[in-house]
N, C-alpha and C positions, 0 to 999 in steps of 0.2 A: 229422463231417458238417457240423458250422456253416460250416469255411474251402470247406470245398468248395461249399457252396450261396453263399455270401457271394462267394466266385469266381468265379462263374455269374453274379449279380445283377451283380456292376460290370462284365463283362466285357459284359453286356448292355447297360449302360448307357452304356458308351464306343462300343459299336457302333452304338445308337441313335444317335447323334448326326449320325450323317453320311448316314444314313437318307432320299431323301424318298418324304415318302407322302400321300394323298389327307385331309387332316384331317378331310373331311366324313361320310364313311362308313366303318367296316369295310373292311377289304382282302377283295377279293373272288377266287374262281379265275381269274375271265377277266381280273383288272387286271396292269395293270403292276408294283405292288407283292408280288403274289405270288410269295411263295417259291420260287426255283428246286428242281427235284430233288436238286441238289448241298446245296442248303442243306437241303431237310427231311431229307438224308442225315446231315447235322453234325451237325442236330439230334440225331436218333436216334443220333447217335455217344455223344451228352453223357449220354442215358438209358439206355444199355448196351441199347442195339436194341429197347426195349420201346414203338417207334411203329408204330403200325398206318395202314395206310390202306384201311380195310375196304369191301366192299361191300354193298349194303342185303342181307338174308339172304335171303331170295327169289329174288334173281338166278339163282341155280341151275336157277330152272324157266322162263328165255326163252332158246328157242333161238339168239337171234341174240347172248346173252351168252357170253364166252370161256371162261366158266366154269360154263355149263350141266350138269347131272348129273340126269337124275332121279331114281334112288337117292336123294339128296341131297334133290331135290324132295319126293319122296315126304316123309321125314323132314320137312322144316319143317312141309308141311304136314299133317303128323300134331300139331304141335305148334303151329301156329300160336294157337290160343285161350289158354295156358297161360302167367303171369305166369314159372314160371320157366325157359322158353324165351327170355321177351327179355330177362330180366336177366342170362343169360349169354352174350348178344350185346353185341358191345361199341357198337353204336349202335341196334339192334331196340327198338321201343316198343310199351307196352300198348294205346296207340292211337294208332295209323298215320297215320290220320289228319292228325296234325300231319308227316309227311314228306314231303306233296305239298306243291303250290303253295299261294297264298292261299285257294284251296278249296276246300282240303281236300280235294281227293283225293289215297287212296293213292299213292306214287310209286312203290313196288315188291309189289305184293301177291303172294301165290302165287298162282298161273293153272294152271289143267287146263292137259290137251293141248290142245283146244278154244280156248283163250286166255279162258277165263270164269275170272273172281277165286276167291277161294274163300268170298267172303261175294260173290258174285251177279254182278258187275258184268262186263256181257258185251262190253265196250270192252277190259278191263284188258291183255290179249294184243299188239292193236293196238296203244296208248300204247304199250307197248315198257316197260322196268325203268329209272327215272334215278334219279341222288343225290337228286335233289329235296331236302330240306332236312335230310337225312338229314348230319352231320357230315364232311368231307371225312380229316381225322386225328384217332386218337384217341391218346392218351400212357395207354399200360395202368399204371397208377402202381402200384409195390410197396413204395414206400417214401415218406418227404415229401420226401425231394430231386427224385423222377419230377414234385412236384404242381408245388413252387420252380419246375425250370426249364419247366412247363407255362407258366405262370402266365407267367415273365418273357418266356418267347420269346412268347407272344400280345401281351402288352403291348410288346414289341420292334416284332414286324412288322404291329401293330395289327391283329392276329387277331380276329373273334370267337371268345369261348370260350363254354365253354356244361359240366356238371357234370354225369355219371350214375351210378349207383350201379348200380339197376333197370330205368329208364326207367318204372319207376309213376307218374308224372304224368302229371294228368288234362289239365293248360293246356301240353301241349308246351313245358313250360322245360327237358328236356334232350335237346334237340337244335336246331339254326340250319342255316341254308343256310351253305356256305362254312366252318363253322366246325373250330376244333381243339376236340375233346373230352379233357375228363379222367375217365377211367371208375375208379374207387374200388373197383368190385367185389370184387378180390381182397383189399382187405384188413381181413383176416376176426379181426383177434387179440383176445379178450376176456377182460380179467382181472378176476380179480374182489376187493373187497377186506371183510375184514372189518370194518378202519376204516380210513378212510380222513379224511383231514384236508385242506383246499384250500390250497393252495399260497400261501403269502404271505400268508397271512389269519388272522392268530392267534386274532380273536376267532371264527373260525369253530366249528360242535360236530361234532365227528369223527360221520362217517355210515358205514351200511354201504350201497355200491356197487357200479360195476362200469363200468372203463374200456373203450367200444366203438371199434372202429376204424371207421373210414367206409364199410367196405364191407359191413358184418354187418346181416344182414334181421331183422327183429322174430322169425319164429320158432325162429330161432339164439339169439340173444337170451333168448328164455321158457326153451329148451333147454337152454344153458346155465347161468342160473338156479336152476333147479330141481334140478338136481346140488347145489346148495347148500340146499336147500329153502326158496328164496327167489322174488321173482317182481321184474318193473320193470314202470313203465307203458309199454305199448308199442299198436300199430296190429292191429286187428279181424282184417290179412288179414296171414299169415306171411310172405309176398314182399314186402312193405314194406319199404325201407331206412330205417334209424334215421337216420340225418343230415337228411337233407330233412325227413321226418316232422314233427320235435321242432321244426326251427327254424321251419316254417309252423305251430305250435303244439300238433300231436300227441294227435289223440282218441286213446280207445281205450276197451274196454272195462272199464278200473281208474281211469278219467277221475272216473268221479263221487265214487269214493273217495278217491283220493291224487292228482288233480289230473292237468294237462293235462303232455304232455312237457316243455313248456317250464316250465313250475314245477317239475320233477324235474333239472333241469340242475345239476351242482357247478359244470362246469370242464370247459373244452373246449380244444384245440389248432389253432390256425388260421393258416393260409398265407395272408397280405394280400396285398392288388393289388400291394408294393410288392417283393413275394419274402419279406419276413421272414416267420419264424416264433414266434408270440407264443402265451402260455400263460394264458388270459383265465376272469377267475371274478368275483367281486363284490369282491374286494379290487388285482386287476389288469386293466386296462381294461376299468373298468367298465362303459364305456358302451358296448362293442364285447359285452361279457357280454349289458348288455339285450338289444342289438338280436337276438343269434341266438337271446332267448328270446321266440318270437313275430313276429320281423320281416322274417322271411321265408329260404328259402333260395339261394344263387348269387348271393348278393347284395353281401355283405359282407369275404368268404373264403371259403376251402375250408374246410370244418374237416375235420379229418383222425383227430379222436380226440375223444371224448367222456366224461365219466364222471357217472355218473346213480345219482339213488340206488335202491336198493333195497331191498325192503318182502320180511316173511314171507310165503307162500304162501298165501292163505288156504285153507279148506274153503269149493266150489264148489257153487252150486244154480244150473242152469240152464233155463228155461223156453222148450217149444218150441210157439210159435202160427202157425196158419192159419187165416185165415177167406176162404171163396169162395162170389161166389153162383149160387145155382142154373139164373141164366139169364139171356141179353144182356138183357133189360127191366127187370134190378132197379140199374140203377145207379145211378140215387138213391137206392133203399134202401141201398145198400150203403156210397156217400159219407156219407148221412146217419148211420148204425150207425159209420162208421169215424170221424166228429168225432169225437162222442160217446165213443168209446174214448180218441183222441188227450186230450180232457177230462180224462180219469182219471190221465194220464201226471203232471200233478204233485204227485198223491198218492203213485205208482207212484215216481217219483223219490227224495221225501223218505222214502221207506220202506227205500231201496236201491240198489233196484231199475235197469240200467244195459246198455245196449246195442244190435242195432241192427234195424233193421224197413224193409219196404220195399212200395210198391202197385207190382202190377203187372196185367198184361194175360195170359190164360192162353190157350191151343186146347185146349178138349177134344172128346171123341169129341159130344157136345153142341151144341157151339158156343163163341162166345169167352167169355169168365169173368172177374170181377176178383177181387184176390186183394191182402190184407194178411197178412204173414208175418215172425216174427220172432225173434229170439231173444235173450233177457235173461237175465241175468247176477243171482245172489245172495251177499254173500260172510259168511260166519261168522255165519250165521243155524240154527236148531233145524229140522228135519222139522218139512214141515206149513207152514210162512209162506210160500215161493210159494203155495200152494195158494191159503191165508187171504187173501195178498193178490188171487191173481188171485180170488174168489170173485164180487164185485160185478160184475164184467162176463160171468163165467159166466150168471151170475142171469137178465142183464139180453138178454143171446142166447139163454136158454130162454125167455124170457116170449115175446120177436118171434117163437119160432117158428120151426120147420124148411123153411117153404113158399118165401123166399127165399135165406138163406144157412145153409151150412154150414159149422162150423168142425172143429179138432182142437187138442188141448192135450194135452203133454205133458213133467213135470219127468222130471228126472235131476239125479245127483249126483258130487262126486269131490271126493277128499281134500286136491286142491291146484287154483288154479286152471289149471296147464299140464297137466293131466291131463283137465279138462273141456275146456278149450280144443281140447285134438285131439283127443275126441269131437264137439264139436259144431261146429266149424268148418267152413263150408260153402265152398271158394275159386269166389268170378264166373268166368266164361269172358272172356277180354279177346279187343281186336279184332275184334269180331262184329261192331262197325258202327260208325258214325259220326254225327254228329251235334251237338246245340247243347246247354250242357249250362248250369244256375243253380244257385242254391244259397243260405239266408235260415237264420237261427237265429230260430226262432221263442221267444218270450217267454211267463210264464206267461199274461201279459193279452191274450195274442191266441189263446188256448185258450178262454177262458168263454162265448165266443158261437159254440155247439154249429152256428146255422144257418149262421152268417158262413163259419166256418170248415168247412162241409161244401163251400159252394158254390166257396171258394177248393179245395179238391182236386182238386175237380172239373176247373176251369178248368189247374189246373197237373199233374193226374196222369191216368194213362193213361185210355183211352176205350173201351168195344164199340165203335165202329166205327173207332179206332185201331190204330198200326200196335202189333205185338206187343211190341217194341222199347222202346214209351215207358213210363217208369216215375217213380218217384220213389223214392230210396233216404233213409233218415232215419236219424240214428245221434241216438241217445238217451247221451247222454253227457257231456253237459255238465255242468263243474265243480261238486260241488254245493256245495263249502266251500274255495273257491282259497285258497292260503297270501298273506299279504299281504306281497306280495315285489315288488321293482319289475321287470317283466317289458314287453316289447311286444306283447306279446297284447293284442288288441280288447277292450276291460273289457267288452264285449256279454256274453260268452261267459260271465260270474259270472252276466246274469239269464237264461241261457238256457235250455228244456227240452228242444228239439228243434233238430237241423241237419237242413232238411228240403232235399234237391239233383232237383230236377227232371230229367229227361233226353227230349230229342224225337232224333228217330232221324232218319235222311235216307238215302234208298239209294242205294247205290253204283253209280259212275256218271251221278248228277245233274247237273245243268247249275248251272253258278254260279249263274244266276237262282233256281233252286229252293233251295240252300242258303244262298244270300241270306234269303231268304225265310222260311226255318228257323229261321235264326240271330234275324230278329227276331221272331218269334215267341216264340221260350223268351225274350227280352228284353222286350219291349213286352205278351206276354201272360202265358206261363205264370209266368216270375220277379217280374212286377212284381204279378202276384196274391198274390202271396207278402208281398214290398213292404208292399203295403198293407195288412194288415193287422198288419204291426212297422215303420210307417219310420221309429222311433230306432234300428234293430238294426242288425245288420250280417251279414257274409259271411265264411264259410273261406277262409285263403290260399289253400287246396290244392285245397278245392272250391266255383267260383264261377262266375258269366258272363261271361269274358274281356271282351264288351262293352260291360258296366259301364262307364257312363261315369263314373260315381262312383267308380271303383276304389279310391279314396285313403281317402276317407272313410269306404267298404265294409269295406271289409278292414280296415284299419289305423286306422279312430277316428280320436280324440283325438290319439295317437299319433305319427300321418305326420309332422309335420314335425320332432318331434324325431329320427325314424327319418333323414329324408333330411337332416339336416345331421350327422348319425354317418357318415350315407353319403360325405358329401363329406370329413369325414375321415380318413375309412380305402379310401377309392377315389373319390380326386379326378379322374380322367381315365376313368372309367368302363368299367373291365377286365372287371367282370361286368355283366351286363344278364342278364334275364329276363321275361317279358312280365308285366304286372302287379303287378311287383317294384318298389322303393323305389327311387326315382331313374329310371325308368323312360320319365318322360316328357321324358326327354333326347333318346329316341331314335322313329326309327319303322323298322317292318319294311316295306320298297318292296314292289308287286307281286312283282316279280323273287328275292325274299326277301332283297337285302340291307339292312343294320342301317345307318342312316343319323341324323345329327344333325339333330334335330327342326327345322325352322324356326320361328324367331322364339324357340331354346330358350334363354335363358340364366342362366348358372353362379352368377349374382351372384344370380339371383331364387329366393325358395323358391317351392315349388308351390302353387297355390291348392287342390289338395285336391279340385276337382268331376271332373278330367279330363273336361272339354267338347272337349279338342283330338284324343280319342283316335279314329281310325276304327276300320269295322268288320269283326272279323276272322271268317272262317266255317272252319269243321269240318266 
C-alpha cells in the first residue's frame, strides 16, 4: 500500500505544478479552478468509485427536486431528530443549522406538503432545497489510501476539505461550502489487546487497550469492550465518534476517574497535509502526539486509528434526580435552591461522584416549570453511599418544604459500567432547532458565593417567560486527578467542577437581524455571566461560543502558540481548517461561504491569542 500511496502523492505533486489557481481563497464551484467532471471522474477512478457526490438528505421532500419521493420523505422525516440518522448520511448534521448561509438557516430541512419545515419554519417550501454549505464531494474512505488521495487531491486543486465521521458537532467543523469531504464512518475495525506495547518506545509499560478505527462511535466502543469485561473513557452520548471526541479533549462519564480522552491516548495513526502516513506516540512525533491530545480535531491530520487504553469495568451506582417547581412565580426560589446544590457538587465530586445535569424550561398541564435534572455516575462503591452522599441535599429540600418545588430521586445499580450505561442512558433529540450556543468550565472558587452564583443562572439559563428551547446542559466531569503527561488540553480543566454550556434558541425562519441579535446575546450576556464569575478559566473545544473573540486563549490557554507553530509544521499551507481550530485565524468564511486568506494574515507572525480580528458568526 506505501508504493501505491507514495504514487498518488508525487503524481500529485508533478501535476500541481502546472496548475494555476486563485492563492487567495479556496477553489470554489462556480470558479474557474474547479474541477472539471472528467476530472472528479479520475478522481474516483484512483478510489475504486468510492466518490460520492450527494445530495442534502431532505431533498427528497421538494417537488421541484429530480429526486423528489415522498415515501422517502416520509422516512427522513420520521428520522429527522435522531443522531443516528445523520451519521449515516454522508453529509447530514446534528445541527442543520450550520448548512445554510451565514445565518444560519437550514439549507435543506424536511418540509410538509404545505412547504412548512419540520421544526416550524413556514418560508422553508418557498427557499426551495440548496447545497448551501452542505459539502459538494465526499471520498467514502474504506481504507487509508481513500483518506492519502482525499487529502492530496484537496491539497492539489486547492480544495476545502473538511472531516465527518457523525456530524455530531456542535460548531459546524464538518462541513464547508464547496467543500470535498472525507467521511470515516465506515471504518468501524476494533481490536483489542491484552498488552499491548507503543511502538518505538521501549521505555514505555505495556497497557491493556484497544485499537479504534476512525469511524467507530463510543457506544460500539463500550460494546465492544465489555465482551472483554473491560470498559474505555468514552462520551455520555453512544453516537459520538471517537476521533473527534478524544482529540477536542474527550469528557465522559469515567472523566473523573481515569481522566479525559486525550490522557487515555497510546498511539494513533495519522494522514498529514503532505499524504504521508506517520504512526505517532510519545516516543515518535512527539510533538504531533501532543497536539491531537487536546488540540483539537481536523486540524493537524486525519487520524485514521487510535489505540487507547483500557480500564476494568467497574461495579456501577447510578443516581437519578429531578427537581421542578411548583409554579411560574418560584423562579427565584428555585435559582436560588439550585446554587446552593451546584455548592455541594465539590463535595459530590471528591467523593466520586461524576456526570451530567442540565436546567431546563418545562409545559405542564399547569403552566411552564423549571427543572434541574440529572444523572451521576458511582464506581466500586458499597450499597448505601449514593444514598449517604446524596443525604445533605435531601435534608435540605425537606426543610424548604413542598409548597414551591418538587423533586424525585432515584439509585440503581449494575455489575459493570456498559450495563448501567444502557439502562440509564437518555439520547437528546437533535435538530430541533437552532440557535446561539456558550460554554465556561466553572472552578471550585466560583461555587462558594451560593447568591452570586444563583443570580448568574438566572441571567444564563432558561426563563418562565422563555422560550422552551433555552437551557443550560452541564457535564460534571471534570478530571479529578489528571495523569501528569504533557498533553494540549487547557490545564483549566485540572481545577475544573463543572462545564456549564448555555444554549438560547432562535425560530426558524428568523430574519438575520433577529439572529444577529441571538448570537450576541448568548455572547455579551448569557456566556459573559458565566465569564465573570471564572475569568482565569477557559472553554470546551467542542463546546463553546463560536464568537469568542478570545478563542485562542479560551480554549487552548497557555498552550495556543505552541499548538500553532506544530501547526505550521505539519500543515504549512493550511490543508485543514476548522472554525475555531489552531491556525485558524489565517482564514475567513466570506458571506457567500467561501474560505478566504484572512487579510493582513501573515505566515511569518504567530498569533496574538485575543482574536480581536474574528467576525460574527450566527446559528
Amino acid at each position: 500500500m506505501r508504493g501505491v500511496i507514495s504514487c498518488f502523492v508525487a503524481f500529485l505533486a508533478i501535476a500541481s505544478s502546472g496548475l494555476a489557481q486563485d492563492p487567495l481563497c479556496k477553489c470554489r464551484p462556480s470558479s474557474p479552478c474547479w474541477p472539471s467532471a472528467i476530472e472528479w471522474a479520475h478522481f474516483n477512478v484512483t478510489i475504486s468509485g468510492r466518490l460520492l457526490h450527494p445530495s442534502p438528505p431532505a431533498s427528497v421532500c421538494y417537488p421541484e427536486e429530480s429526486n423528489y419521493n415522498t415515501t422517502l420523505c416520509q422516512q427522513v422525516r420520521s428520522q429527522w431528530f435522531s443522531s443516528k440518522f445523520h451519521a449515516a448520511d454522508p453529509i447530514s448534521l446534528d445541527s442543520p443549522g450550520w448548512s445554510g448561509n451565514i445565518s444560519g438557516v437550514p439549507s435543506c430541512p424536511p418540509i410538509s406538503e404545505k412547504g412548512m419545515s419540520i421544526t416550524g419554519d413556514p418560508d422553508a417550501g418557498v427557499r426551495g432545497c440548496r447545497q448551501g454549505h452542505y459539502p459538494q464531494y465526499v471520498v467514502n474512505a474504506s481504507s487509508v489510501a481513500d483518506i492519502v488521495a482525499a487529502v492530496g487531491f484537496a491539497k492539489w486543486r486547492n480544495l476545502r476539505l473538511v472531516i465527518k465521521n457523525t456530524g455530531h458537532e456542535l460548531l459546524g467543523r464538518s462541513t464547508g461550502y464547496g467543500a470535498l469531504s472525507i467521511w470515516t464512518h465506515h471504518l468501524k475495525n476494533i481490536t483489542y489487546h491484552d498488552t499491548f506495547h507503543v511502538s518505538s518506545c521501549p521505555s514505555s509499560s505495556v497497557q491493556t487497550a484497544a485499537t479504534l478505527g476512525a469511524g467507530v462511535q463510543v457506544g460500539e466502543m463500550y460494546e465492544a469492550l465489555e465482551k472483554h469485561g473491560m470498559t474505555m473513557v468514552g462520551a455520555t452520548d453512544s453516537t459520538v465518534g471517537v476521533m473527534g471526541w478524544f482529540q477536542g479533549g474527550g469528557h465522559g462519564p469515567l472523566s473523573s476517574t481515569y481522566g479525559m480522552g486525550a490522557h487515555n491516548l497510546l498511539q494513533a495513526t495519522v494522514v498529514l497535509a503532505s499524504g504521508e502516513v506517520v504512526v505517532t506516540n510519545d516516543c515518535r512525533y512527539p510533538d504531533l502526539f501532543y497536539a491531537l491530545r487536546g488540540g483539537g480535531g481536523g486540524t493537524f491530520g486525519v487520524v485514521v486509528s487510535a489505540t487507547m487504553k483500557a480500564y476494568p469495568s467497574p461495579r456501577t451506582t447510578h443516581h437519578t434526580f429531578f427537581l421542578s417547581t411548583n409554579g411560574m412565580q418560584y423562579q427565584k426560589e428555585f435559582y436560588n435552591t439550585a446554587a446552593w446544590i451546584l455548592s455541594q457538587f465539590p463535595a459530590l465530586k471528591d467523593a466520586g461522584l461524576q456526570g451530567y445535569f442540565g436546567f431546563r424550561k418545562l409545559v405542564t398541564p399547569t403552566g411552564p416549570a423549571l427543572s434541574l435534572k440529572w444523572g451521576f455516575y458511582l464506581f466500586e462503591k458499597s450499597a448505601g453511599t449514593m444514598e449517604a452522599l446524596f443525604q445533605p441535599i435531601r435534608n435540605a429540600l425537606t426543610t424548604e418544604g413542598n409548597s414551591t418545588l418538587n423533586y424525585v430521586s432515584r439509585v440503581a445499580s449494575a455489575p459493570s459500567f456498559y450495563q448501567q450505561f444502557l439502562l440509564s442512558s437518555d439520547p437528546e433529540p437533535v435538530a430541533t432547532t437552532s440557535g446561539a450556543m456558550g460554554g465556561w468550565l466553572i472552578p471550585r472558587s466560583a461555587l462558594t458565593d451560593v447568591s452570586r452564583l444563583a443570580r448568574t443562572l438566572e441571567i444564563a439559563g432558561p426563563t418562565m417567560d422563555g422560550p422552551v428551547d433555552m437551557h443550560i446542559t452541564g457535564d460534571f466531569s471534570c478530571p479529578n486527578n489528571s495523569p501528569n503527561i504533557p498533553i494540549a488540553l487547557n490545564p483549566v480543566w485540572n481545577s475544573c467542577v463543572v462545564n456549564l454550556i448555555p444554549f438560547e434558541p432562535v425560530p426558524d425562519g428568523s430574519s438575520t437581524e433577529i439572529r444577529e441579535a441571538n448570537a450576541r446575546k448568548m455572547t455579551y450576556t448569557k456566556n459573559q455571566a458565566l465569564k465573570d464569575i471564572a475569568l482565569d478559566s477557559g472553554a470546551h473545544f467542542s463546546e463553546s461560543d463560536v464568537n469568542d473573540i478570545s478563542w485562542r486563549s479560551s480554549i487552548f490557554g497557555p498552550n495556543y502558540e505552541k499548538l500553532l507553530a506544530i501547526k505550521r509544521v505539519y500543515d504549512p499551507d493550511g490543508v485543514f481548517y476548522c472554525k475555531n481550530c489552531v491556525g485558524s485565524e489565517r482564514w475567513e468564511e466570506r458571506a457567500d461561504g467561501s474560505l478566504c486568506q484572512a487579510i493582513g494574515w501573515d505566515m511569518a507572525q504567530p498569533g496574538d491569542g485575543d482574536g480581536d480580528d474574528e467576525e460574527l458568526v450566527r446559528l
